[in-house]
MARSESE-875835 format. One line per field, with one value per residue (C-alpha): residue number from 1; x, y, z. Coordinates in steps of 0.5 Angstrom, whole numbers, m for minus. Last residue first. Layout:
<lobas>
nr (NUM ...) .
px (X ...) .
py (Y ...) .
pz (Z ...) .
</lobas>
This chain:
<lobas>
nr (194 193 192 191 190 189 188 187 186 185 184 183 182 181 180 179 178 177 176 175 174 173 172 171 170 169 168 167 166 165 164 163 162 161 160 159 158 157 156 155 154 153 152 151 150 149 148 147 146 145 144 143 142 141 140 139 138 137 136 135 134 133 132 131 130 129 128 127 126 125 124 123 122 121 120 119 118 117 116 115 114 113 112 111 110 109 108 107 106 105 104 103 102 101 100 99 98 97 96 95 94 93 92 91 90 89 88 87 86 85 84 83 82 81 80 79 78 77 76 75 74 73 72 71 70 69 68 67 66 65 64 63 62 61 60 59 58 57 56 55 54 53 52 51 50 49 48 47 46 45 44 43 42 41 40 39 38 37 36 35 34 33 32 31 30 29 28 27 26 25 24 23 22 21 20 19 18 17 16 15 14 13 12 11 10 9 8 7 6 5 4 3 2 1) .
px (m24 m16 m10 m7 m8 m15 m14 m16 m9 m8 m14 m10 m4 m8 m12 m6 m2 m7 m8 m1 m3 m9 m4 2 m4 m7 0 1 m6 m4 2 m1 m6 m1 0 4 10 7 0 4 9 3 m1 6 6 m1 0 6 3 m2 0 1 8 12 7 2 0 7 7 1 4 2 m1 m7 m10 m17 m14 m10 m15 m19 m14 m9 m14 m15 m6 m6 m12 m7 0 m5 m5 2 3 m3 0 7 5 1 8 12 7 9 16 16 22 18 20 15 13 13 8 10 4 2 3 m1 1 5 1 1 7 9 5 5 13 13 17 13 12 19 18 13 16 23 18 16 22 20 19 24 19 20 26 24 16 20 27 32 30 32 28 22 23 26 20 14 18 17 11 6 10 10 3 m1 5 2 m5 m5 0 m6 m11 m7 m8 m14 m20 m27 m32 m26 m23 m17 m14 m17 m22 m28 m23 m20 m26 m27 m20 m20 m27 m25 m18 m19 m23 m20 m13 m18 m19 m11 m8 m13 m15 m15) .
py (m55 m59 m61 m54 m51 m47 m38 m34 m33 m32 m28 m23 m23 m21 m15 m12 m13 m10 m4 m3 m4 0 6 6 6 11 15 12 15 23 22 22 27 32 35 30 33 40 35 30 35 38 32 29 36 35 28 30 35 31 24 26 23 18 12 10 4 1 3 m1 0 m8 m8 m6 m9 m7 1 2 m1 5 11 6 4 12 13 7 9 16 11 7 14 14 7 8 15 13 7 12 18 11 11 18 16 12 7 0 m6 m10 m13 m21 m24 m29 m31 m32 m37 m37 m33 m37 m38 m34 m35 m28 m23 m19 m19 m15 m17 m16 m9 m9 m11 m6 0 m2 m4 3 6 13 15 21 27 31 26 18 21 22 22 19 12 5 6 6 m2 m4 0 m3 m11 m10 m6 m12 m18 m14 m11 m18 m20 m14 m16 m22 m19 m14 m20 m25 m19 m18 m15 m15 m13 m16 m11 m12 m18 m14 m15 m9 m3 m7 m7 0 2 m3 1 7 7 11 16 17 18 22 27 26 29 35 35 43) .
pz (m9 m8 m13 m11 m5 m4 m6 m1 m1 m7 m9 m3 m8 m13 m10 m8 m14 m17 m14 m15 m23 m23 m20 m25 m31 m27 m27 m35 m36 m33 m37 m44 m41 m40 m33 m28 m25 m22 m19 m16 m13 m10 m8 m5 0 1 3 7 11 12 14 22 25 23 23 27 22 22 30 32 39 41 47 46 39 41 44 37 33 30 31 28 22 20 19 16 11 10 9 4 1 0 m3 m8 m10 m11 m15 m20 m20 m22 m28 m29 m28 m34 m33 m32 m30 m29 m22 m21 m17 m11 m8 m1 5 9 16 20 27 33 38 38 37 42 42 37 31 26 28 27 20 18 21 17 10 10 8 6 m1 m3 m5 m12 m14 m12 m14 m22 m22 m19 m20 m18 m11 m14 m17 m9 m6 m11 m9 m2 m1 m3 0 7 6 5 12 15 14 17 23 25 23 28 33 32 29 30 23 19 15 17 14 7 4 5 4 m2 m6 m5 m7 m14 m15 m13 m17 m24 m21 m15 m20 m25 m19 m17 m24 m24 m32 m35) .
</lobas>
């Protein structure tokens, strides 16, 4: 029998292993304009993914309701620790498709609670750096395993067949994805320039 998450870290770790090296805070020494880089990367990354899950019933949204994300993001956008830097570049607006397979949507919700397992290694490591600001977005709510484990659990009750296993895999390249397309934009040079 296929285990949902070994195909899903299989169908993910090069577009994982890609991010870890790209982000705003993979940079050997990150500072607070890499901290609020990466923010506004996550931002325009997790809002239309949250909009297109909170549609739904079923699915991730039925076993586990997602957590608002975007309220952490945003007030961690707000702190005063980072006022006066300057705008981030601006990224992409990529559209999201539409999409009303749950197996798929169980893909995203993978992605996006995993991320929340990355937030949690990137606090220990930059809490002390970036001090004062308290980093409450990579924090979190709490510790991210008893919810990952409850998430694997329900991942692994709902998606079972192969034909499902795919549309997750599927759901979960495509939120990579968009990741990685939205850091290509803005590494992209402005239009009429080399």
């Amino acid at each position: 029998m296929l285990d949902v998450l070994t195909v899903l870290r299989a169908a993910t770790a090069a577009r994982h292993a890609e991010l870890d090296t790209r982000t705003p805070l993979a940079a050997p020494a990150p500072d607070l304009r890499a901290y609020r880089d990466h923010l506004a990367l996550l931002a325009a990354w997790l809002a239309p993914l949250q909009a297109a899950l909170a549609r739904h019933a079923d699915g991730p949204q039925g076993a586990l309701p997602m957590r608002d994300h975007l309220a952490r993001l945003h007030a961690d956008l707000a702190d005063a620790a980072l006022a006066g830097l300057p705008p981030p570049p601006p990224l992409a607006a990529l559209p999201w498709p539409a999409q009303d397979d749950a197996a798929w949507r169980w893909g995203v919700a993978y992605v996006i609670e995993g991320s929340q397992l990355g937030g949690a290694v990137l606090y220990k490591r930059l809490a002390e750096r970036l001090a004062p600001h308290p980093l409450d977005y990579l924090r979190g709510d709490g510790p991210p395993g008893p919810r990952w484990q409850a998430f694997l659990a329900a991942l692994r009750a709902e998606v079972t067949t192969p034909a499902q296993i795919e549309q997750a895999c599927a759901g979960a390249r495509q939120a990579f994805d968009r990741l990685l397309a939205l850091l290509n934009s803005w590494s992209a040079p402005p239009a009429g320039r080399p």
